[in-house]
C-alpha positions in Angstrom: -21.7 -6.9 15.7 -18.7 -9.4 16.0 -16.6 -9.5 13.3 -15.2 -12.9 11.8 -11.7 -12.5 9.8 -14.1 -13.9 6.9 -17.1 -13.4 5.1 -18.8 -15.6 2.0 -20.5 -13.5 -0.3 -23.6 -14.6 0.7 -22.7 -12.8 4.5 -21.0 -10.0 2.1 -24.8 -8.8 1.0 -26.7 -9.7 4.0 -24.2 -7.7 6.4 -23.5 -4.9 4.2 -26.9 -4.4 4.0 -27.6 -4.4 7.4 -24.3 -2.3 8.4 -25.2 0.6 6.0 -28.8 1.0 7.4 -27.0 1.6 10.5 -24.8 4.2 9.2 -21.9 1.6 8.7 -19.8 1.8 5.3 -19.1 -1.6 3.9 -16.0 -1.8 0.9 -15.6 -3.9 -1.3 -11.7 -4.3 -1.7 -9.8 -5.1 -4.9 -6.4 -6.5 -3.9 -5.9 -7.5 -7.5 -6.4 -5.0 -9.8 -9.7 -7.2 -11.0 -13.1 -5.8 -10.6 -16.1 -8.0 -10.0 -18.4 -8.1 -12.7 -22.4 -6.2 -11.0 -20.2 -5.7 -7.7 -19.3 -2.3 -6.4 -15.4 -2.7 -6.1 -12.3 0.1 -5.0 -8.9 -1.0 -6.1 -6.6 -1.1 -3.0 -5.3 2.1 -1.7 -4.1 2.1 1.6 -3.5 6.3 1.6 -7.6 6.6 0.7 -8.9 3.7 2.8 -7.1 5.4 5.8 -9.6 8.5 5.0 -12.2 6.5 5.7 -14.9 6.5 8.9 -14.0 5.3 11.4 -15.6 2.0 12.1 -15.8 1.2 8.4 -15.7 -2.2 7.2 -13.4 -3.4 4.8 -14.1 -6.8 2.7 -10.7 -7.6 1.0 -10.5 -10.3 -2.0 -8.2 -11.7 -4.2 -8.6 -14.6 -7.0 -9.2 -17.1 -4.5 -9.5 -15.7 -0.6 -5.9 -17.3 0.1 -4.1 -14.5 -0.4 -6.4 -11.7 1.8 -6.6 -14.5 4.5 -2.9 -15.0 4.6 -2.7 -10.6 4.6 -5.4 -10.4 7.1 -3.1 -9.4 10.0 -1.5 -7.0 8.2 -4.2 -5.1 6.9 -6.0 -5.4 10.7 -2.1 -3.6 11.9 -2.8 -1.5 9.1 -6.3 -0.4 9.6 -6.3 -0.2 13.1 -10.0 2.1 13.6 -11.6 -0.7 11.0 -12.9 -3.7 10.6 -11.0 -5.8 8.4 -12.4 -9.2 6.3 -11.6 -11.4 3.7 -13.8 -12.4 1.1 -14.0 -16.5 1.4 -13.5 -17.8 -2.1 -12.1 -14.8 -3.4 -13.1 -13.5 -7.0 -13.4 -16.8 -8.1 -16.2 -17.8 -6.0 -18.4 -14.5 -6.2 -21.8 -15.0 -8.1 -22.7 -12.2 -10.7 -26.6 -12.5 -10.3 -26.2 -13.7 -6.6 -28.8 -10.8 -4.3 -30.7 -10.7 -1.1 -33.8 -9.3 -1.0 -35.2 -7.0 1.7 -37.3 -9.5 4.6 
């Protein structure tokens, strides 16, 4: 799979589904200390993310996306054996009720 530096959250589901049936781990990344309400979210933690497989793919956000765009290079130096993606729109974009359903 080719990885973009960002993902709506509509890619979010659809990938992350996709990506765990294949054995991939998709996270969710709070960058602000502000869960999203119905979304499975880890506060960052750059000590426990490093612990992670290999290969993993991690979905930062913030309030808006600006912020985790802007950071994007520096988490990418940071996780070096992951994938690293922002969340387009950020928090503020994210739809509660928002799913995909299996084809």
């Amino acid at each position: 799979m080719n990885y973009p530096n960002e993902w709506t959250q509509e890619e979010f589901l659809k990938n992350k589904q996709k990506l765990e049936k294949d054995g991939v781990k998709v996270l969710l990344i709070d960058t602000i200390l502000s869960p999203i309400e119905k979304a499975d979210t880890i506060v960052y933690n750059p000590h426990e993310l490093k612990n992670e497989p290999e290969g993993s793919v991690f979905v930062f956000y913030c309030d808006t996306g600006k912020a985790t765009q802007e950071r994007l290079k520096e988490y990418k130096k940071k996780f070096p054996k992951h994938h690293c993606i922002s969340l387009k729109g950020g928090r503020g974009y994210w739809r509660k009720n928002m799913m995909i359903l299996d084809d």
